[in-house]
N, C-alpha and C positions, 0 to 999 in steps of 0.2 A: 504493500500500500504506500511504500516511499518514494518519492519521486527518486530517480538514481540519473547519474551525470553519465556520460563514456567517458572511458579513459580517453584523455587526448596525447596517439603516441606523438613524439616530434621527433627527426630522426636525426642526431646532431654530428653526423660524417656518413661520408659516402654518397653513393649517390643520388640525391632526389627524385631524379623519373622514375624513379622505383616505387613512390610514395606518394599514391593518390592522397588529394587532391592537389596538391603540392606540386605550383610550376618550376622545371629544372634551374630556374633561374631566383628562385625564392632564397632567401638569405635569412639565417636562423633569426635573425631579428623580427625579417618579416613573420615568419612561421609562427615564431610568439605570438605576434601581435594580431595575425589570425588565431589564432588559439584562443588568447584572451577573448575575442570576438567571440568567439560561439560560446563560449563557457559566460559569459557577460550578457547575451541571450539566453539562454538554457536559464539561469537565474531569474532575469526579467522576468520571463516567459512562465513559470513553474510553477504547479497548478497547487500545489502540495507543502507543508512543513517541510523544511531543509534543514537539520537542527538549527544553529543558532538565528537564521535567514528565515523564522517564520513571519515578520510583514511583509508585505506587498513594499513598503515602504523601506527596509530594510535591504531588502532585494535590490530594489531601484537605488539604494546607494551604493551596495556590493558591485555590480554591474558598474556602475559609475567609475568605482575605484578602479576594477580590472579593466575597464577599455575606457581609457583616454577617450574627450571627444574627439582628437585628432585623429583617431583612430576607426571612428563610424560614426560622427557626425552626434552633436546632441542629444539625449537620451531627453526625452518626452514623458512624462508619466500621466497617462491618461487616465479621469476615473473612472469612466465606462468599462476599458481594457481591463482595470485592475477586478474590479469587480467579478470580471467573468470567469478571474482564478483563484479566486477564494474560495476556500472547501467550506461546505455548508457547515449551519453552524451545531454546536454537539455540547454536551451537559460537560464534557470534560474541558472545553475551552471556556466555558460561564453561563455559558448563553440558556436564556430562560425559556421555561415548556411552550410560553406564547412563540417567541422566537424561532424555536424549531419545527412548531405545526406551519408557523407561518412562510417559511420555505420550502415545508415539505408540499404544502399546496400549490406552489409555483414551480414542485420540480416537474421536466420533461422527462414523458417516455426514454428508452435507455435506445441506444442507437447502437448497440453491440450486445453482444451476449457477454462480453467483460464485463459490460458499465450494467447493464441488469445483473449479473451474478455478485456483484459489489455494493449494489441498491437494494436487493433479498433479502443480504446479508444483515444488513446495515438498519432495514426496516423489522425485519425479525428478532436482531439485539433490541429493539428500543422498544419494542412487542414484550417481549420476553421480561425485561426491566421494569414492566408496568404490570407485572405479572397476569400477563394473558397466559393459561394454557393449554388451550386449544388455536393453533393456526392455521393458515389457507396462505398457500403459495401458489398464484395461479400463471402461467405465460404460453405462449406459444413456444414449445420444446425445439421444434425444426424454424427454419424460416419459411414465410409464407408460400413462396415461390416451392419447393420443395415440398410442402403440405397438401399443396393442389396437384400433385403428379400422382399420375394411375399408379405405379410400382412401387408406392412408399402406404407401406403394411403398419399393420397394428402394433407390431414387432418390432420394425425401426423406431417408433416413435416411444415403446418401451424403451430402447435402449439407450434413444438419444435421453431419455429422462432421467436414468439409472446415471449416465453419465455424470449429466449434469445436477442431480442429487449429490453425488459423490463430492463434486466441489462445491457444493454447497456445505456440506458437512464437514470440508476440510479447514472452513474459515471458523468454525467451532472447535475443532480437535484441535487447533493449533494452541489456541488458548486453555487446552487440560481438557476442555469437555469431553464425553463419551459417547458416542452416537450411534445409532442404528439406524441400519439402513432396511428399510423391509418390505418385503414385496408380498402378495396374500400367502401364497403354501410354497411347499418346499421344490415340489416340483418344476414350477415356474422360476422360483431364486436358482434352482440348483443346473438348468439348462440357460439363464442368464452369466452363470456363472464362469459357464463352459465356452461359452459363446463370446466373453468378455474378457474369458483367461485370465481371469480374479480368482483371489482363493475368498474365506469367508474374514479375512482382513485385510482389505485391500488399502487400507492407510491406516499410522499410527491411531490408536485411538476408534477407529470405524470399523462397524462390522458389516458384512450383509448376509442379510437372514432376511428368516420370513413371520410370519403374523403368526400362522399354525402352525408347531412345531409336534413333532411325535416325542414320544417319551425316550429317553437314553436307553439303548440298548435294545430298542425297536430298528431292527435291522431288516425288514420284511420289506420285498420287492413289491407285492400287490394284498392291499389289505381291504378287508371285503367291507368292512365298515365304511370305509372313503366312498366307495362306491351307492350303498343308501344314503347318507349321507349328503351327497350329491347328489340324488334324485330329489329326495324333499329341498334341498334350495337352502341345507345349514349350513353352509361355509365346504371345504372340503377334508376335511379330515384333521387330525391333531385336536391340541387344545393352545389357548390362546394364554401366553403366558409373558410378564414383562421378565427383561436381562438384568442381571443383578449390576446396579454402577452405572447403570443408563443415564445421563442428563436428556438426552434429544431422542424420540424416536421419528423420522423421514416418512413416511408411508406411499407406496406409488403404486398405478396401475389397481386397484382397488375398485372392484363394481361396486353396485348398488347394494348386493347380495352379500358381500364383503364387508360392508360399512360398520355392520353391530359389532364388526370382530375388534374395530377400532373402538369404540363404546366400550365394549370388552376390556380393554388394555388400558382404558383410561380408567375403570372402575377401579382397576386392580394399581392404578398408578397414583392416583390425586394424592393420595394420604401419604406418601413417602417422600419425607427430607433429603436434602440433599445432605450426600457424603461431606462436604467439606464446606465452611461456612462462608467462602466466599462464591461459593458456583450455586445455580437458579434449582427449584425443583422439576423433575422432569415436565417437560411439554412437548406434545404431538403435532408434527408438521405433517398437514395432508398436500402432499408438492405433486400439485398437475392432475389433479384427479379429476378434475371440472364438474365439479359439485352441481352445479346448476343444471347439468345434465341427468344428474343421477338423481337428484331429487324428481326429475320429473320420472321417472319408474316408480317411486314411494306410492302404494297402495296398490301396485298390479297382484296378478297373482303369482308367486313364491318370491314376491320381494318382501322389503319391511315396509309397515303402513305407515301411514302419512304421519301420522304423533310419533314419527321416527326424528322428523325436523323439526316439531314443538321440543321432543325432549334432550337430543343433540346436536343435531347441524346448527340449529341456530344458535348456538352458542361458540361457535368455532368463527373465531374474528379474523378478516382477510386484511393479513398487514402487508403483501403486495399481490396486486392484482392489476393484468395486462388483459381485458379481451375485447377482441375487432370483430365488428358486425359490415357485412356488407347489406344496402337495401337496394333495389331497385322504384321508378317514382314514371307514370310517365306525364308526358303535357303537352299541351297544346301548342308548342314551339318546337321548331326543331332542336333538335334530332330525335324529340317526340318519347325518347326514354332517356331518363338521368339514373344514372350508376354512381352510387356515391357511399362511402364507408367512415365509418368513425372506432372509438375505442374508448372503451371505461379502464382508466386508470386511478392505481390511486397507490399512496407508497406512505407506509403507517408512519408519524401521526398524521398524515395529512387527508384532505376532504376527497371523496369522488370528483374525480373530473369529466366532463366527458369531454371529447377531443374530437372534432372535424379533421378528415384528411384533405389537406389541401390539395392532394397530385402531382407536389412535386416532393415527395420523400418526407412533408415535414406535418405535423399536428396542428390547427389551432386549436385552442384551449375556448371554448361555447359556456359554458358553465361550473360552476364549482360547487359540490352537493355533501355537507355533509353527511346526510343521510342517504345512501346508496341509493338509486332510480329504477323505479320496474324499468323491464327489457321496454315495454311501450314508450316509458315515459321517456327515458333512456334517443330512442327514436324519433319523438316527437321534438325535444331539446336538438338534435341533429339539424331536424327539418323545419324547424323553425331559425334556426342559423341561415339555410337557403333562401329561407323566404325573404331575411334581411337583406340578403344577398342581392334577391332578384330574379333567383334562378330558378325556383316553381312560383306561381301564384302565390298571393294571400290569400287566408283564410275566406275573405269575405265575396273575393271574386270565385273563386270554387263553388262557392255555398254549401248551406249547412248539410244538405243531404247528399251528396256527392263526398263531403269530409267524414260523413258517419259512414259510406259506404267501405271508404280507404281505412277506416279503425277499428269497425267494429264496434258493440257498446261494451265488449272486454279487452281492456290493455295490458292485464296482470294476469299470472300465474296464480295457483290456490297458496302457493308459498308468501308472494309476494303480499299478499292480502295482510290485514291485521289479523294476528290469532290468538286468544286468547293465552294461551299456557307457553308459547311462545319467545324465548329472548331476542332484545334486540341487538345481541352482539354481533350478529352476520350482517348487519345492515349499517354499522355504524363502525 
């Protein structure tokens, strides 16, 4: 997480055309004083604590010191520039809870799977710190372009998750914690495993297992129990038991029909202190399972019923959460259909956003919701951004029954509704 310099080699005999970028004719003074140049930049420029170089202002007189203005003309300290390098603000530099919602509200989507694996990370410490423990880790595992291809199976996007669970989990072991990594039964972990050429400790500190474990010294190829078991719809074999020393348990790839097994392990988890007085008491990361999907199977038949979500999903708080809707709209202008996409973002503490895509790579920010938005309303906030726009009609040149045709008189799911027995920590 440190900002790191390159060494800068200088080569002080012999020959220089040998030493990009360095013209054969450069003279070690010069070469210094390029040197000093990019290291005088690299400082300026630095988005991160340097030890003793953490201002912005600090920076800008280091720089100063190493490159003469003769040397590259002026250094300028601009306060918009500066601003843009400042690392957000965090309880260990002062900075207050208003403070830190209040930019976690203004942060952008992650534009890499780095800068989201370092924003998860980061959202789920300050989750955790507030002793939430139950979390929701939601994003797009592949990139999108790749997600829409015929040939990319249930299986790759398994593993791109297992993956990237993995480093998720390794920004907690690094700090002592103990994590588990776990996937529903043994069978599925133990052909991931093979497949990934992992053992059952594939980093310090991290295991990967599974939810349903058989008992020690159950060595049996085919156990006929697994088998009814699996026809009635109870998980698939074993029992569901927590690892002794666990701070983290990951959970991925997890159905609908799966989900009590996680209920299960939190029964048997809430009440256990942590081993050591400065680490959290365990909490359950459900990463990528896309919850909102799987609530809508709650009340089929051989799933769990609906006061499945009264009595735990909603209580499982989403401290980062990426997902992209596309809609389609058409209208009486050309080209007579609009294609147009947004995303609910939101990165703990800060508010629901929802985010128009602009079409060129980048987000506007439409709205900020503390309160999480049905999928409807969600839609509606999109397209009422176009209408500002100018890009569909308003409201009132549609007219009202033409707009009831396009909504419907239901915008919400039965989840999204108010429900009596119900928390509102999935929604806040």
């Amino acid at each position: 997480d440190e900002f790191c310099l390159p060494a800068l080699h200088i080569p002080l005999e012999g020959d220089f055309s040998r030493h990009a970028p360095y013209p054969p004719s450069l003279s070690i003074a010069d070469a210094m004083k390029s040197s000093a140049t990019i290291l005088s930049l690299a400082l300026f420029a630095s988005p991160a604590t340097i030890g003793a170089f953490s201002s912005p202002w600090n920076r800008a007189n280091v720089a100063s010191t190493y490159c003469p203005i003769g040397a590259m003309g002026a250094i300028t300290v601009s306060s918009s520039k500066l601003c843009m390098n400042i690392p957000a603000p965090t309880t260990e530099g002062g900075a207050s809870p208003e403070e830190i919602k209040a930019a976690a509200d203004k942060e952008a989507p992650p534009s890499s799977f780095y800068e989201l694996q370092r924003a998860s990370v980061k959202a789920a410490k300050m989750a955790i710190a507030d002793d939430h423990r139950l979390l929701e880790i939601e994003f797009p595992p592949l990139p999108a372009k790749v997600l829409e291809m015929d040939d990319v199976s249930a299986y790759d996007v398994a593993k791109a998750n297992v993956n990237l669970a993995l480093d998720f989990a390794k920004s907690f072991a690094a700090n002592g914690s103990n994590v588990a990594i776990m996937l529903p039964d043994e069978d599925e972990c133990n052909i991931m495993k093979e497949d990934l050429k992992m053992d059952e400790k594939p980093y310090p500190n991290v295991v990967l297992t599974s939810l349903r474990r058989s008992e020690e010294g159950d060595n049996r190829i085919f156990k006929a129990e697994n088998l009814l078991i699996g026809l009635l719809g109870q998980g698939s074999g074993g029992t569901v038991k927590p690892i002794p020393n666990i701070n983290m348990y990951v959970i991925l790839v997890a159905s609908a029909q799966e989900l009590p097994d996680i209920e299960e392990l939190y029964e048997q988890i809430k009440d256990i202190e942590p081993v050591k007085s400065d680490m959290h008491k365990p909490v359950i990361v459900m990463y990528n399972l896309k919850l909102d999907v799987l609530r809508g199977d709650l009340g089929a038949p051989a799933f769990p019923s609906k006061d499945f979500q009264d009595r735990f999903l909603s209580r499982v708080k989403p401290v980062y959460y990426l997902r992209t809707r596309q809609y389609s709209r058409s209208t009486n202008k050309p080209p007579f259909i609009l294609n147009y996409q947004g995303c609910l973002f939101r990165s703990y503490p800060g508010h629901y956003q929802t985010l128009l895509d602009t079409g060129t790579g980048r987000y506007r920010k439409v709205v900020g919701n503390d309160m999480r938005p049905a999928l409807g309303e969600f839609k509606e906030q999109l397209t009422d951004a176009l209408r500002d726009e100018g890009a569909i009609p308003q409201k009132e040149d549609e007219g009202a029954l033409f707009g009831f045709l396009r909504t419907g008189y239901k915008t919400t799911t039965w989840w999204e509704e108010e429900r009596e027995n119900a928390s509102m920590e999935w929604r806040t």
